[in-house]
C-alpha positions in Angstrom: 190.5 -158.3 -7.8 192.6 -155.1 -9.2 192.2 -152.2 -6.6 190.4 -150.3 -9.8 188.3 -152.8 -10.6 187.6 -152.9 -6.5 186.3 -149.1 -6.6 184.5 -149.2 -9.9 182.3 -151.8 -8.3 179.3 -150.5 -6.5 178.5 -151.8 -2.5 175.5 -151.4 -1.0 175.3 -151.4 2.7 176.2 -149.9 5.9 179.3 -149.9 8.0 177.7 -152.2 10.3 177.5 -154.8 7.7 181.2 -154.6 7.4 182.7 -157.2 10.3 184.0 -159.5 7.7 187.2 -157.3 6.7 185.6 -156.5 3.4 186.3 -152.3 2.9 184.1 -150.2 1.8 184.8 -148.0 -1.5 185.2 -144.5 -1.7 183.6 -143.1 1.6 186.5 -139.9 2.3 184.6 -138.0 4.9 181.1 -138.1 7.0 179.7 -134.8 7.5 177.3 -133.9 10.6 175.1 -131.5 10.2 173.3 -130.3 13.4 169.5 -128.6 13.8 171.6 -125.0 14.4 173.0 -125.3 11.0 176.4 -126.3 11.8 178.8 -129.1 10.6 181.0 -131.4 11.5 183.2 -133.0 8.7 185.0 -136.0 10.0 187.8 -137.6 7.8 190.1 -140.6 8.3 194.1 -139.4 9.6 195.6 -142.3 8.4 194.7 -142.3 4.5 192.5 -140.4 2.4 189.8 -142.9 2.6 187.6 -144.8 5.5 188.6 -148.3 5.8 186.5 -150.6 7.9 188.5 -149.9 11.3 188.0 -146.3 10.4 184.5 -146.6 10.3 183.7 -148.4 13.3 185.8 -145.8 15.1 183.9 -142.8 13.2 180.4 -145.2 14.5 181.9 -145.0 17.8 182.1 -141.3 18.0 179.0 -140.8 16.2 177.2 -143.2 19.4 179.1 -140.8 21.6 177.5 -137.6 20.1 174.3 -138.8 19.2 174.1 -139.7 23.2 175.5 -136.4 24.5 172.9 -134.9 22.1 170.0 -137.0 23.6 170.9 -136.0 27.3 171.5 -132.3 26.6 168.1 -132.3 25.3 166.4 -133.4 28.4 
């Protein structure tokens, strides 16, 4: 399949969904946005879209925060 024909397709599904090597289309940055107001755009360093590696390392960090979150509450 073309690349172009690859990101006029449409995927449903999550990053978790994603442990077969298939890359998702089109996701270029996840933004955060916290009770206070505040944001936290987070975009890939190595192109200018996520590719399934990306993602599980942007899922990592997002487990990290959402735990630091959780305990700073308490």
């Amino acid at each position: 399949m073309s690349e172009e024909a690859r990101r006029n397709e449409s995927w449903e599904g999550s990053p978790l969904q994603m442990e077969s090597g298939l890359d998702p289309h089109g996701i270029a940055e996840i933004v955060v946005e916290f009770d206070t107001g505040d944001e936290e755009v987070i975009v890939p360093k190595m192109r200018e879209e996520y590719g399934s590696y990306e993602l599980m390392q942007a899922a990592t960090y997002l487990d990290t925060l959402s735990h630091q979150l959780r305990v700073h509450r308490k």
